[in-house]
Jmol script that loads the backbone (N, CA, C; Angstrom):
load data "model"
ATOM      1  N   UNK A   1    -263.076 154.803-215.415  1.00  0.00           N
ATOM      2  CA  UNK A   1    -262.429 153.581-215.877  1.00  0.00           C
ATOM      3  C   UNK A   1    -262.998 153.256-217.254  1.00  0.00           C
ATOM      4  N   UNK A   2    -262.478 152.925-218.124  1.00  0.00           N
ATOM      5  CA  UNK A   2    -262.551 153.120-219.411  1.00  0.00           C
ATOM      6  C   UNK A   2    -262.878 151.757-219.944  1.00  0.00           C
ATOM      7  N   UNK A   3    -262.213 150.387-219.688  1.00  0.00           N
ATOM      8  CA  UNK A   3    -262.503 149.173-219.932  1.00  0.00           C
ATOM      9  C   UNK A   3    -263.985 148.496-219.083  1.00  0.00           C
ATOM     10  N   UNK A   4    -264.361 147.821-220.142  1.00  0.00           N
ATOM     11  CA  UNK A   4    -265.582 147.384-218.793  1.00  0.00           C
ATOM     12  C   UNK A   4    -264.584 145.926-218.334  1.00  0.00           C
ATOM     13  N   UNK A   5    -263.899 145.382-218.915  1.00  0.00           N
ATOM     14  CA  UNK A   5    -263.014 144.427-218.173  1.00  0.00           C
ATOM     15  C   UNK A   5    -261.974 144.466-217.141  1.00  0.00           C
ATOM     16  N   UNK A   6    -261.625 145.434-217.102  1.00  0.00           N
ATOM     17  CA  UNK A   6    -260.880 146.140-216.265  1.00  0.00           C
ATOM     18  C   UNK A   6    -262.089 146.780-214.910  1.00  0.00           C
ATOM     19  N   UNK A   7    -263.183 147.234-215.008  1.00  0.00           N
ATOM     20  CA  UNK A   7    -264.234 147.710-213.777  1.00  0.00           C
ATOM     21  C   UNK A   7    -264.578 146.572-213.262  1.00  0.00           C
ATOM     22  N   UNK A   8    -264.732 145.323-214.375  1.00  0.00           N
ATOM     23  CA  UNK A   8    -265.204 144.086-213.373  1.00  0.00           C
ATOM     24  C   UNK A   8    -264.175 143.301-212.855  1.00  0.00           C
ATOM     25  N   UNK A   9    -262.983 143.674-213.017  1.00  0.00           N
ATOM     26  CA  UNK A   9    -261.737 143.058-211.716  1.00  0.00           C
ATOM     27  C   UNK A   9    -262.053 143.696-211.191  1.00  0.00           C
ATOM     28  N   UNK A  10    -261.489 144.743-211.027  1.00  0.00           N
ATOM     29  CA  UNK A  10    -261.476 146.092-209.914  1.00  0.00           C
ATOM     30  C   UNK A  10    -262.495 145.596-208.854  1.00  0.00           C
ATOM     31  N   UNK A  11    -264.125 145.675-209.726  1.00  0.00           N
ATOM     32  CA  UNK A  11    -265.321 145.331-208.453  1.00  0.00           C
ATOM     33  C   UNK A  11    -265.408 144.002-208.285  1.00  0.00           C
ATOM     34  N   UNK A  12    -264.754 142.978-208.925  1.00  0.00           N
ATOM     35  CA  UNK A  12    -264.856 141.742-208.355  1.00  0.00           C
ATOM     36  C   UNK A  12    -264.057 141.153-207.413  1.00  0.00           C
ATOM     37  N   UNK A  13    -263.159 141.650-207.550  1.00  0.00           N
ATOM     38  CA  UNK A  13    -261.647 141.734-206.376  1.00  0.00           C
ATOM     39  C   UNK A  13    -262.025 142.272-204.880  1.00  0.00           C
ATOM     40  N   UNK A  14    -262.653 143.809-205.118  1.00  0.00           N
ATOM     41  CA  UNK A  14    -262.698 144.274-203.937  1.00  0.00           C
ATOM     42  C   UNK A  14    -263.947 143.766-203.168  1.00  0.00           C
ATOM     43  N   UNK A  15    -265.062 143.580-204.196  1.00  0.00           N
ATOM     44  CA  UNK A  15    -266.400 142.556-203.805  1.00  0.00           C
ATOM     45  C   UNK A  15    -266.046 140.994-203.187  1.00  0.00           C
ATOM     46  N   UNK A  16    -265.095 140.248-203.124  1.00  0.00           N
ATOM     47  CA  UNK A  16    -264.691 139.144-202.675  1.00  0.00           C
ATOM     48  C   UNK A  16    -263.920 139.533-201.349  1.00  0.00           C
ATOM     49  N   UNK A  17    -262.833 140.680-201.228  1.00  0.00           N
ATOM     50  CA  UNK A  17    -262.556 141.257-199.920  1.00  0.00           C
ATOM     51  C   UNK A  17    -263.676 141.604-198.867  1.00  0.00           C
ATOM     52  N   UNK A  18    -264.803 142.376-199.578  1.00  0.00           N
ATOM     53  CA  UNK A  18    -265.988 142.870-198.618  1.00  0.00           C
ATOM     54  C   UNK A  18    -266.943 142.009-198.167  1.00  0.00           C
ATOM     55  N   UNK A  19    -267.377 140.714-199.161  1.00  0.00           N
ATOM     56  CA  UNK A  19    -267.993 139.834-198.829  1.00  0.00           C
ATOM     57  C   UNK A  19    -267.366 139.216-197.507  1.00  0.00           C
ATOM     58  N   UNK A  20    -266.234 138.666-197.335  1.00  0.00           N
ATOM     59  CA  UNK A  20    -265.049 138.523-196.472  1.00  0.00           C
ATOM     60  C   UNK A  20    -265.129 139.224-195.267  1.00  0.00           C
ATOM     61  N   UNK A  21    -264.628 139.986-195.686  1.00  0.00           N
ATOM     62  CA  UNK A  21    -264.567 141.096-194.361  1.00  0.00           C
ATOM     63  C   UNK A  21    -265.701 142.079-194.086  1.00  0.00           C
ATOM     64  N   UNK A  22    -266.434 141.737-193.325  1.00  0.00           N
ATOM     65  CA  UNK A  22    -268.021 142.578-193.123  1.00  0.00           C
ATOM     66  C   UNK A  22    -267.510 143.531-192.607  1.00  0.00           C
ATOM     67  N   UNK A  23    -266.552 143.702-191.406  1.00  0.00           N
ATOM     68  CA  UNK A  23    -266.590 144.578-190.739  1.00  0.00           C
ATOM     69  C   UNK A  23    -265.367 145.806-191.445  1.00  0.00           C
ATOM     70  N   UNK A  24    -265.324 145.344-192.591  1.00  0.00           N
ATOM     71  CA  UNK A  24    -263.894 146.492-193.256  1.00  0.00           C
ATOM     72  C   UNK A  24    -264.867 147.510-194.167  1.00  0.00           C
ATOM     73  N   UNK A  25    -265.202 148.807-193.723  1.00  0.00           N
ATOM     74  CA  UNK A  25    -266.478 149.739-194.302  1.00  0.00           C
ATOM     75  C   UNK A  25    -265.474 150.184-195.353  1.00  0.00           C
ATOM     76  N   UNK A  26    -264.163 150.438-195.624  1.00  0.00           N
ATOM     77  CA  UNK A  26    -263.247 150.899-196.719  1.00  0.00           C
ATOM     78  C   UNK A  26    -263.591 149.746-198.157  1.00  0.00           C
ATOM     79  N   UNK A  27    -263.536 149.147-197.334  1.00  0.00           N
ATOM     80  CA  UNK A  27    -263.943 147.885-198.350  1.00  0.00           C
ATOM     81  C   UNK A  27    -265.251 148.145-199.354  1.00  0.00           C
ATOM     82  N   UNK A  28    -266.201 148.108-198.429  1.00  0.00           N
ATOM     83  CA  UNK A  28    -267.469 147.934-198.845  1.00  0.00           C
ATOM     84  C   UNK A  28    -267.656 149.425-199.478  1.00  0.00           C
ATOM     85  N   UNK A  29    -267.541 150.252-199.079  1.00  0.00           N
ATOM     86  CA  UNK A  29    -267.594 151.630-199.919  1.00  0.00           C
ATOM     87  C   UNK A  29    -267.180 151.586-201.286  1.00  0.00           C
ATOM     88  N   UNK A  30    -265.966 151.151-201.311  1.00  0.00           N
ATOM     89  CA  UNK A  30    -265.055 150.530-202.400  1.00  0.00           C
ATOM     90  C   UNK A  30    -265.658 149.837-203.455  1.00  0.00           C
ATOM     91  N   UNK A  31    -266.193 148.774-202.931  1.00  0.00           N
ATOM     92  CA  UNK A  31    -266.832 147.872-203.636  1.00  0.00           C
ATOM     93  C   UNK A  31    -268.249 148.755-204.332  1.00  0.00           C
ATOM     94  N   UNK A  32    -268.795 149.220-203.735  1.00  0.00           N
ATOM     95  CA  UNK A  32    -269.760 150.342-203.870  1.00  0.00           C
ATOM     96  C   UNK A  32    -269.390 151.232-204.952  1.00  0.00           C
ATOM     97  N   UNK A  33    -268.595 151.809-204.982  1.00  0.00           N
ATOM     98  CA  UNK A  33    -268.099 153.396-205.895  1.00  0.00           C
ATOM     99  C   UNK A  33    -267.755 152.123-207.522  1.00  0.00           C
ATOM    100  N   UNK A  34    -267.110 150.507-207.416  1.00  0.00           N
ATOM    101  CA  UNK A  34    -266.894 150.337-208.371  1.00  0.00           C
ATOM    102  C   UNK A  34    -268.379 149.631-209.255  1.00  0.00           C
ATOM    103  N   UNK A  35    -269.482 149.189-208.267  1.00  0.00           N
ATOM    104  CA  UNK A  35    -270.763 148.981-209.013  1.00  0.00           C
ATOM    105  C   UNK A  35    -271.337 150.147-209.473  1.00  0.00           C
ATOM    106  N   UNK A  36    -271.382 151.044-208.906  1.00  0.00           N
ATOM    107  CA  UNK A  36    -271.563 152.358-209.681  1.00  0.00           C
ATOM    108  C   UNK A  36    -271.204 152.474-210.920  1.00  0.00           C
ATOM    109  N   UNK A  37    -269.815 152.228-211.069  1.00  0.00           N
ATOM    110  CA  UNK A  37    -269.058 152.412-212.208  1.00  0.00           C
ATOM    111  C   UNK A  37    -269.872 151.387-213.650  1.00  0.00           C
ATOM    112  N   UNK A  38    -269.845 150.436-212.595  1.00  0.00           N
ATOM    113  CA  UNK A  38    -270.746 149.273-213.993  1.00  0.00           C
ATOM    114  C   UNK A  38    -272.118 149.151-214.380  1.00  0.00           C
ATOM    115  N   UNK A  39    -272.876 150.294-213.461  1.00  0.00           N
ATOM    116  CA  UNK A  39    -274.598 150.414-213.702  1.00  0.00           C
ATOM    117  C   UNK A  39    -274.113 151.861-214.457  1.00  0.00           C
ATOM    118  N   UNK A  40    -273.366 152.497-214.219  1.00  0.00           N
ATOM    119  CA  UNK A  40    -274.272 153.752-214.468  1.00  0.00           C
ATOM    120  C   UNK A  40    -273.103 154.063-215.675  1.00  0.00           C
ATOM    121  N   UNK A  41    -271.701 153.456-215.771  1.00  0.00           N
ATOM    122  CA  UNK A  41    -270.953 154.370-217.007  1.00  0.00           C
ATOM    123  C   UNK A  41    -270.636 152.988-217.958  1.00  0.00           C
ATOM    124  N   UNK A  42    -271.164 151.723-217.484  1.00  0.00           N
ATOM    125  CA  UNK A  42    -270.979 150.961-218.612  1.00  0.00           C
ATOM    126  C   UNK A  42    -272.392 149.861-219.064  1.00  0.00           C
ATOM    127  N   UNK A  43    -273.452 150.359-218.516  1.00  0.00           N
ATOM    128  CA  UNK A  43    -275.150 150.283-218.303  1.00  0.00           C
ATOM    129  C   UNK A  43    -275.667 148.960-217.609  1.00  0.00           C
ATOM    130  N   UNK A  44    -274.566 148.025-217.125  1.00  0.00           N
ATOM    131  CA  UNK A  44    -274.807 147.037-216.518  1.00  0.00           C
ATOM    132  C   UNK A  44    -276.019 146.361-215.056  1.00  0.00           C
ATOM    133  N   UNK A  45    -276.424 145.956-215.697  1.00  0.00           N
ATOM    134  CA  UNK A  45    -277.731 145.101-214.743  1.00  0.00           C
ATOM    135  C   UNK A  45    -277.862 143.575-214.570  1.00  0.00           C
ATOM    136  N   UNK A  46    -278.588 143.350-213.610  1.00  0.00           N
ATOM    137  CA  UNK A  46    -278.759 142.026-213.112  1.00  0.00           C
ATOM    138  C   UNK A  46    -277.367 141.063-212.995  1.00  0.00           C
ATOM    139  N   UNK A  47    -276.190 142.119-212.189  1.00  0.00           N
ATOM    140  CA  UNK A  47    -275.085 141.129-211.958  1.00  0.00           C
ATOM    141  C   UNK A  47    -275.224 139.987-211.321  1.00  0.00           C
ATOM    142  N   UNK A  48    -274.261 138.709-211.553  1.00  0.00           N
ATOM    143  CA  UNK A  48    -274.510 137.665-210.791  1.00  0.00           C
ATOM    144  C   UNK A  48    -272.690 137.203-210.891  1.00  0.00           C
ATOM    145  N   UNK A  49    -272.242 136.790-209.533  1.00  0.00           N
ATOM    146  CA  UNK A  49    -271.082 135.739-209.531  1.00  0.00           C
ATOM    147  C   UNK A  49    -271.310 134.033-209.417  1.00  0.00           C
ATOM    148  N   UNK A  50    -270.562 133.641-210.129  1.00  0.00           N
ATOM    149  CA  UNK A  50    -270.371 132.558-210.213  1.00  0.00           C
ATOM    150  C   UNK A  50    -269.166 131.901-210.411  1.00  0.00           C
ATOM    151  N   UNK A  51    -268.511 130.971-209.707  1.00  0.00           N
ATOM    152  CA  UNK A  51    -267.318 130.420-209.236  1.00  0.00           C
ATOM    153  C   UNK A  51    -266.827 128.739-209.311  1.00  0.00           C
ATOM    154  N   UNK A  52    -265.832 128.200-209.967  1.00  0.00           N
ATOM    155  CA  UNK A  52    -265.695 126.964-209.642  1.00  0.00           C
ATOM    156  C   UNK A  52    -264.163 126.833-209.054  1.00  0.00           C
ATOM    157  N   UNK A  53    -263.515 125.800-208.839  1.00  0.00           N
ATOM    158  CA  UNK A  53    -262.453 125.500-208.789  1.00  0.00           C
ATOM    159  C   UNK A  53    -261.635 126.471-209.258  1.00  0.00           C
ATOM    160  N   UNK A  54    -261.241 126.533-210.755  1.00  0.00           N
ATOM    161  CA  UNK A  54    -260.311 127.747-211.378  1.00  0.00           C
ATOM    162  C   UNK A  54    -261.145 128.770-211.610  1.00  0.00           C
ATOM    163  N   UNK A  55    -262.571 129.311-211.996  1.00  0.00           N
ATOM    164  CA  UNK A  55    -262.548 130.577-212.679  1.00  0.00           C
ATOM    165  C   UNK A  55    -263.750 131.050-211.445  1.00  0.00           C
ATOM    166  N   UNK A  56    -264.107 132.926-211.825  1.00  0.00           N
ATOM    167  CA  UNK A  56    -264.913 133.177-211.338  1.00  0.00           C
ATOM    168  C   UNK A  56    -265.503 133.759-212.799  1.00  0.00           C
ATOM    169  N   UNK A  57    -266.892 133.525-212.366  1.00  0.00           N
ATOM    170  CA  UNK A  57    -267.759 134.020-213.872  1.00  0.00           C
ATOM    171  C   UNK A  57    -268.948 135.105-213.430  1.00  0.00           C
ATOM    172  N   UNK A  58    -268.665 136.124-214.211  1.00  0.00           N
ATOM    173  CA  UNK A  58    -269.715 137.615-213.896  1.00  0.00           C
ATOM    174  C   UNK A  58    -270.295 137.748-214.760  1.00  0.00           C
ATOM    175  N   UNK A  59    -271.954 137.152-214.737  1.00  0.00           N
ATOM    176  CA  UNK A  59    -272.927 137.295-215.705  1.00  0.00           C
ATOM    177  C   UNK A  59    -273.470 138.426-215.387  1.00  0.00           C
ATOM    178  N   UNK A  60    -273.660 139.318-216.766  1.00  0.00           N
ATOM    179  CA  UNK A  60    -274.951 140.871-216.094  1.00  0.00           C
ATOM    180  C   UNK A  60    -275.308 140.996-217.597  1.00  0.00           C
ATOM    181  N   UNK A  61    -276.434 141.455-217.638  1.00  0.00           N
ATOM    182  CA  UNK A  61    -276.898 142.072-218.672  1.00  0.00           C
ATOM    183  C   UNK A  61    -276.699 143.526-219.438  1.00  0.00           C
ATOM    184  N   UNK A  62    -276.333 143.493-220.791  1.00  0.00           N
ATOM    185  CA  UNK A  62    -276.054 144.954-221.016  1.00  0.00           C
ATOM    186  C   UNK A  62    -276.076 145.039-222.573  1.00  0.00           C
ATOM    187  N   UNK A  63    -277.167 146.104-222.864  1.00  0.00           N
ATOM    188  CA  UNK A  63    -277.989 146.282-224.204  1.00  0.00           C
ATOM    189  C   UNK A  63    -278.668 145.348-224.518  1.00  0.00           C
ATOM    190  N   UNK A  64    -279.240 144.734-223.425  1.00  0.00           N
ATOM    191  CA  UNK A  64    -280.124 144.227-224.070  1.00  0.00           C
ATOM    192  C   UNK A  64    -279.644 142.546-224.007  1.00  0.00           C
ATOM    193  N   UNK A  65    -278.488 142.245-224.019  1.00  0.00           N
ATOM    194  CA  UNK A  65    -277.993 141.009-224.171  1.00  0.00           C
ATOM    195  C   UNK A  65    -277.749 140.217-222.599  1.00  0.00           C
ATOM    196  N   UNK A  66    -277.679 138.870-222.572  1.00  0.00           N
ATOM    197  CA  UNK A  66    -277.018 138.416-221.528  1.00  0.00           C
ATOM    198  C   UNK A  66    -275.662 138.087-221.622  1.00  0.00           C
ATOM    199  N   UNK A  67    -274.554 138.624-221.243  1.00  0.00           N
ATOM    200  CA  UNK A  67    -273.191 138.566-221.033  1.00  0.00           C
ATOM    201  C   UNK A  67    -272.513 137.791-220.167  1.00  0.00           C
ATOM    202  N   UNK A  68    -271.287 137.284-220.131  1.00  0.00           N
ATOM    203  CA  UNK A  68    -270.514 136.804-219.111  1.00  0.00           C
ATOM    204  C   UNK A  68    -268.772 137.028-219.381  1.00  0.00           C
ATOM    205  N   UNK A  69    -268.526 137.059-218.515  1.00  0.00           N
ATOM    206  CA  UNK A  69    -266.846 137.509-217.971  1.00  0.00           C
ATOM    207  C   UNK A  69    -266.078 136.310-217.033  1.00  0.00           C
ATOM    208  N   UNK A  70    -265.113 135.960-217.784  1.00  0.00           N
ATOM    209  CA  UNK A  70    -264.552 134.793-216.509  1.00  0.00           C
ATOM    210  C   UNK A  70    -262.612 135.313-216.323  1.00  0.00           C
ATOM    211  N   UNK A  71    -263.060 135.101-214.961  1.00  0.00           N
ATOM    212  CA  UNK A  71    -261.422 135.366-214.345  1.00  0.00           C
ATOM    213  C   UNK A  71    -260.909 134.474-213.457  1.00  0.00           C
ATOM    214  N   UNK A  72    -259.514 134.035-213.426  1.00  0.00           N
ATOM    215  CA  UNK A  72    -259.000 133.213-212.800  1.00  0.00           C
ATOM    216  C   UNK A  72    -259.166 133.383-211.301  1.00  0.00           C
ATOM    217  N   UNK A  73    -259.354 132.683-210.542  1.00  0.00           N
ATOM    218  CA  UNK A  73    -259.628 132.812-209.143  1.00  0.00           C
ATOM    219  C   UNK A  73    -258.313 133.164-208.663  1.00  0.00           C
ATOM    220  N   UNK A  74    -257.597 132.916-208.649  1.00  0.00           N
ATOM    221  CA  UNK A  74    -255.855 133.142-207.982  1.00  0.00           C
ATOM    222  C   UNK A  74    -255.673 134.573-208.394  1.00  0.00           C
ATOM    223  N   UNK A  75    -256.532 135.030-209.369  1.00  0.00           N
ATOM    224  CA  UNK A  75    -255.902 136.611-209.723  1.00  0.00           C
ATOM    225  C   UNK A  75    -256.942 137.581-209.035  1.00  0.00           C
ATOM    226  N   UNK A  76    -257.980 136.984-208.543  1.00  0.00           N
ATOM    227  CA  UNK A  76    -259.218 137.636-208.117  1.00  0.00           C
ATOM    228  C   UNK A  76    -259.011 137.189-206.227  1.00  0.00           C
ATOM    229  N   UNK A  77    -258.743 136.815-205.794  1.00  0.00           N
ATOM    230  CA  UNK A  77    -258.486 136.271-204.837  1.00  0.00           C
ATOM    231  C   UNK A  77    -257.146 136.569-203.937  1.00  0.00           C
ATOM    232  N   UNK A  78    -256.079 136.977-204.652  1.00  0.00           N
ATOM    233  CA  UNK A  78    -254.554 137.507-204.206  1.00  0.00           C
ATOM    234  C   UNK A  78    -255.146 138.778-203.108  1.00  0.00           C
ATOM    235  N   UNK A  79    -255.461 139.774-203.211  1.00  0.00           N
ATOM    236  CA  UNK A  79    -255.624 140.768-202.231  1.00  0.00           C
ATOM    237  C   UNK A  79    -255.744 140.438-200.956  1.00  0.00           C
ATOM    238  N   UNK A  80    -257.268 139.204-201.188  1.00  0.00           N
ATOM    239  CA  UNK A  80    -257.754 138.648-200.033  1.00  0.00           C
ATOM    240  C   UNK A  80    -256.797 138.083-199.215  1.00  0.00           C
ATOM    241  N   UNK A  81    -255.934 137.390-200.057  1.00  0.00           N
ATOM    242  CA  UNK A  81    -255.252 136.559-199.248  1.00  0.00           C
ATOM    243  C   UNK A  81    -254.107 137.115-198.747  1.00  0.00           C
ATOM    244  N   UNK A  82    -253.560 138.074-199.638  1.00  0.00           N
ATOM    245  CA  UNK A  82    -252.486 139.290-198.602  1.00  0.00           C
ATOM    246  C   UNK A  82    -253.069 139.744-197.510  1.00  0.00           C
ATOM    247  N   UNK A  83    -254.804 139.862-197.424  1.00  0.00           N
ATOM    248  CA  UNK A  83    -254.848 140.232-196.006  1.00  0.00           C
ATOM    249  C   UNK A  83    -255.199 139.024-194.784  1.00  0.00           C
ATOM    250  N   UNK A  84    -255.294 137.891-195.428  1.00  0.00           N
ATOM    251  CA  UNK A  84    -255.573 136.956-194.399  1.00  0.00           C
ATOM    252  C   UNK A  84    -253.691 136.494-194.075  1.00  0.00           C
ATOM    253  N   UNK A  85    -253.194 136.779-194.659  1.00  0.00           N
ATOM    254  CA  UNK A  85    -251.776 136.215-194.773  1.00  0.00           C
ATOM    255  C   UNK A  85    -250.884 136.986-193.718  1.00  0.00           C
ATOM    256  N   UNK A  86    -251.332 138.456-193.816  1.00  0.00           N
ATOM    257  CA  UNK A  86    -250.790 139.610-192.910  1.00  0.00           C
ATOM    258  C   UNK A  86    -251.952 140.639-192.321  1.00  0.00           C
ATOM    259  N   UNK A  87    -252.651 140.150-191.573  1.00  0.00           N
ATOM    260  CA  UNK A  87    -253.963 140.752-191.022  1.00  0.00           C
ATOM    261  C   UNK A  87    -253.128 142.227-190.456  1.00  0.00           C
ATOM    262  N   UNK A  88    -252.168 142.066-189.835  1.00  0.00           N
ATOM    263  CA  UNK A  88    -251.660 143.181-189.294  1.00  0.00           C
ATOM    264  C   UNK A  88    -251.557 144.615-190.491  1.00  0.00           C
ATOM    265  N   UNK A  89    -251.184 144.136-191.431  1.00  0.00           N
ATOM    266  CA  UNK A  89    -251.400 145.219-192.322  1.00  0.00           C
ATOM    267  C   UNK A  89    -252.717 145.863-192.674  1.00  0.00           C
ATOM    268  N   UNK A  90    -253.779 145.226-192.538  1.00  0.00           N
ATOM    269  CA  UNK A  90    -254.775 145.584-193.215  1.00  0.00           C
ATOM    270  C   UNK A  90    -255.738 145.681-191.995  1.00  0.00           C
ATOM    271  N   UNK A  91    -255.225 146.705-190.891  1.00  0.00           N
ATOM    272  CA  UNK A  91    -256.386 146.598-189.500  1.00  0.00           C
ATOM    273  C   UNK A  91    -257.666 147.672-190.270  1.00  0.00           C
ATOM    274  N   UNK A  92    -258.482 147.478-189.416  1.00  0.00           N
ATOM    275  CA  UNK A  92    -259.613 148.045-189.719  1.00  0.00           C
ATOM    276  C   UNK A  92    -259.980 149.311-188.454  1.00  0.00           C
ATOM    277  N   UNK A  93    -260.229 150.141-189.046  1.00  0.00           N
ATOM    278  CA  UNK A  93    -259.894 151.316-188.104  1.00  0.00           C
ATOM    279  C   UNK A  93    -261.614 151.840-187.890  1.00  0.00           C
ATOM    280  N   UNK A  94    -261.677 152.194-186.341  1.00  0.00           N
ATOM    281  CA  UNK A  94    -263.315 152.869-186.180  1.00  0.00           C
ATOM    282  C   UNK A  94    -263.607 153.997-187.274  1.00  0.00           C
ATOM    283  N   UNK A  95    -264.702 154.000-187.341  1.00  0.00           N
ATOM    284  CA  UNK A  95    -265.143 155.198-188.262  1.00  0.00           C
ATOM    285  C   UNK A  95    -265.343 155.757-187.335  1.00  0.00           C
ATOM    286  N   UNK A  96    -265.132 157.873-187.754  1.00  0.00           N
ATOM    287  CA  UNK A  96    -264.388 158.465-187.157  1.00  0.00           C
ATOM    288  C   UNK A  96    -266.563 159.507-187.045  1.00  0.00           C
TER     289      UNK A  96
END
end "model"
wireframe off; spacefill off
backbone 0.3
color backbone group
């Protein structure tokens, strides 16, 4: 993934599903393969979320600097709510 704004939807989206859903391991893997993406191919450390009413805000450090990222909650939050909306779609299957 080429944008670092684009890796921190991706892992902030699926990180708000997994937080959510403990028991969804697709999830959390998920969420996993995309922090990878932000420690190791865009050098990111000491992530932190932070949230109000409208935005969510992703402070991490990188070169050296302290950074932050803010995204609308309704755009970070839609997945989740397709699966609380239609649980039937999104069953969670034993690991095999």
């Amino acid at each position: 993934m080429r944008s670092l704004q684009d890796a921190l939807y991706n892992w902030l989206t699926i990180k708000i599903v997994s937080d959510e859903r403990l028991e969804d391991l697709a999830a959390a893997e998920t969420e996993k393969t995309f922090l990878e993406m932000l420690t190791e191919d865009h050098g990111l450390s000491n992530i932190e979320i932070e949230k109000d009413e409208i935005m969510y805000y992703v402070h991490y450090d990188q070169d050296g600097e302290r950074k932050k990222s803010r995204f609308p909650r309704e755009l970070i939050e839609v997945m989740l709510d397709q699966m609380n909306a239609e649980p039937e779609k999104f069953v969670n299957y034993p690991q095999e």
